[in-house]
C-alpha positions as CSV (number, residue, x, y, z in Angstrom):
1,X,0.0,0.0,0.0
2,X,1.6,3.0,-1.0
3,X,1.8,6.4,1.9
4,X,-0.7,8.0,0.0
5,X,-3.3,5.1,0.1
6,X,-2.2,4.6,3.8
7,X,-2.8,7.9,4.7
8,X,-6.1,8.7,2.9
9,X,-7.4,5.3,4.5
10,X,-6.5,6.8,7.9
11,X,-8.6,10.0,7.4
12,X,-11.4,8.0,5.7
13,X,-11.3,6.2,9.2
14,X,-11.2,9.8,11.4
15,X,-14.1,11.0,9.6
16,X,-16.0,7.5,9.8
17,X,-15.2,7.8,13.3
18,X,-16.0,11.5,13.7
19,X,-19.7,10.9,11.5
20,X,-20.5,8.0,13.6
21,X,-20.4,9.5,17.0
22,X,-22.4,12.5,16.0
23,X,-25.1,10.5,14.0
24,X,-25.9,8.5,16.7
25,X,-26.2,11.6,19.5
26,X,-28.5,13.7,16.7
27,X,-30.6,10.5,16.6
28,X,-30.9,10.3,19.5
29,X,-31.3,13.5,21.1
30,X,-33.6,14.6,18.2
31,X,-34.3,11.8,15.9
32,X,-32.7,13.4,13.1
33,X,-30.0,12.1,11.2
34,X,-27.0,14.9,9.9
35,X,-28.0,14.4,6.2
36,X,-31.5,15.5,7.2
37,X,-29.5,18.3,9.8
38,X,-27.3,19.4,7.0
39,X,-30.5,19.3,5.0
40,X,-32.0,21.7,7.0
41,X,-28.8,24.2,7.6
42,X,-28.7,24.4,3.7
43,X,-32.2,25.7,3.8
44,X,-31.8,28.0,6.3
45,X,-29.0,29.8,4.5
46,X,-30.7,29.6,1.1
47,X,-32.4,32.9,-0.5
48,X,-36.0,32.6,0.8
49,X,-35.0,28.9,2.9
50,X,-35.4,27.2,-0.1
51,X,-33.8,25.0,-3.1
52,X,-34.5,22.7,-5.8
53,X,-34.9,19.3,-5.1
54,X,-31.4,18.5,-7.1
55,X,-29.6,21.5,-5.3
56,X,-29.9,20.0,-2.1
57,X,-29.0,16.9,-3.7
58,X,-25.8,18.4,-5.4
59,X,-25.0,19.9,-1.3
60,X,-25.6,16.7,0.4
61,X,-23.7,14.4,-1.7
62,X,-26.7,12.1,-2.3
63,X,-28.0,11.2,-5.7
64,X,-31.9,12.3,-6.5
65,X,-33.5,9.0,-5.2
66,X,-31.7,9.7,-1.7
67,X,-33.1,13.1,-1.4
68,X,-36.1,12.7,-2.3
69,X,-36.5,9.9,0.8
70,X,-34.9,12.6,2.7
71,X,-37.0,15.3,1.9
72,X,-39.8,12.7,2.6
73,X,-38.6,12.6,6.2
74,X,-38.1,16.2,6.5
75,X,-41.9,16.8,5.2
76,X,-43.3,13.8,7.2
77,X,-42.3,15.6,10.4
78,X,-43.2,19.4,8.8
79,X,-39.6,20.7,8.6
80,X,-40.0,21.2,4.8
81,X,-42.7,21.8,2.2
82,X,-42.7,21.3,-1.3
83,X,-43.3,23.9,-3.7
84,X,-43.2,23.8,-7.7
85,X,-40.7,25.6,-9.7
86,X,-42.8,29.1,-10.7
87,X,-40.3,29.0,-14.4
88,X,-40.4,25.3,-14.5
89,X,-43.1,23.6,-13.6
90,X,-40.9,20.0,-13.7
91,X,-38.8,21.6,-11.0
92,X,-39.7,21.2,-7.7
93,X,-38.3,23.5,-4.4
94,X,-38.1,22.0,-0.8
95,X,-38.6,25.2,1.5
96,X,-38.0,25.4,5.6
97,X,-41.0,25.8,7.7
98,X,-40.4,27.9,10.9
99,X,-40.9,23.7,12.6
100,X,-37.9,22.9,10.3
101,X,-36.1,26.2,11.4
102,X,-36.9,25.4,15.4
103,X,-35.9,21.7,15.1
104,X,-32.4,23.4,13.5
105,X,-32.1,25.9,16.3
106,X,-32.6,23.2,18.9
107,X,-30.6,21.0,17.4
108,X,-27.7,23.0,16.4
109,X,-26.6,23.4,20.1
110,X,-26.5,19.4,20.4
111,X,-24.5,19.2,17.0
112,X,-21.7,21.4,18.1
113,X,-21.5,19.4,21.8
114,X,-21.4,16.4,19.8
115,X,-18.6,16.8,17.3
116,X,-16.1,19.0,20.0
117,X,-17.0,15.7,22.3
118,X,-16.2,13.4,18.9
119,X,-13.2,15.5,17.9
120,X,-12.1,15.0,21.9
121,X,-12.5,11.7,21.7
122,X,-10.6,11.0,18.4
123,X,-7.6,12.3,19.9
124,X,-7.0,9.1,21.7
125,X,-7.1,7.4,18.4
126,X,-5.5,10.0,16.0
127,X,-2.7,11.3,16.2
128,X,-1.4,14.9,14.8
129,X,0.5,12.9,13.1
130,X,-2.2,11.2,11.3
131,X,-3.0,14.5,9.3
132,X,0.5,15.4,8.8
133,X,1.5,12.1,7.0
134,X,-1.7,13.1,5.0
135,X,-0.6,16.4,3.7
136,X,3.3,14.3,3.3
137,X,2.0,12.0,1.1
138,X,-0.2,14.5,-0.7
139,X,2.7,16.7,-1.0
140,X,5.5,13.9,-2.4
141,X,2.4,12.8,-5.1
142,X,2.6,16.7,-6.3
143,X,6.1,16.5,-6.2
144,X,6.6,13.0,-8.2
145,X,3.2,14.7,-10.9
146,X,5.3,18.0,-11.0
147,X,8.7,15.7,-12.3
């Protein structure tokens, strides 16, 4: 396995780790998962708390089946709406309700507690060290591309 692979597996891992212990606190505190929190931060940033269906998709990382089961969720429990596109009526806009915007706010707080207590506890399985041999072998794959 080359450094590079090494390395990259190692952050995979920290983030894993770091994802993991969060998901299961949002769940549990609030019975929300972070693609649907995410989901909701998005909209609360977004001109008018609102974006097209594959905007949100595009954000979240998830492919248009995924969203739409996540904007299901998000509308079964009245954080979102749906609304039609007013140029396109084949588009379709998922918009935060002020639920949507509470269950953020209450939330948020949770979130932040959660990954600083993830981060916290990642330290006893990461080292600084970790990172930097991430950014060594990024650096020695530039430096082997730039030869």
């Amino acid at each position: 396995m080359s450094l590079q692979s090494a390395a990259w597996e190692r952050l995979i891992y920290l983030v894993d780790f770091v994802e993991s212990f969060v998901a299961k606190d949002m769940q549990r505190k609030h019975n929300i998962g972070l693609s649907e929190f995410r989901a909701l931060k998005f909209l609360e940033v977004a001109k008018d708390s609102e974006l097209r269906m594959q905007e949100l998709a595009g954000l979240l990382g998830l492919n248009q089946s995924s969203v739409t089961r996540l904007v299901g969720r998000l509308e079964n429990n009245g954080y979102t709406v749906r609304d039609l596109c007013p140029d396109d009526k084949r588009g379709i806009y998922t918009v935060l309700t002020n639920r949507g915007r509470k269950r953020l706010s209450e939330a948020r707080v949770d979130y932040e507690k959660a990954l600083c207590a993830a981060l916290e506890e990642a330290k006893d399985k990461f080292s600084a060290g970790d990172v930097l041999a991430l950014l060594n072998a990024l650096s020695a794959k530039e430096e082997v591309e730039a030869s």
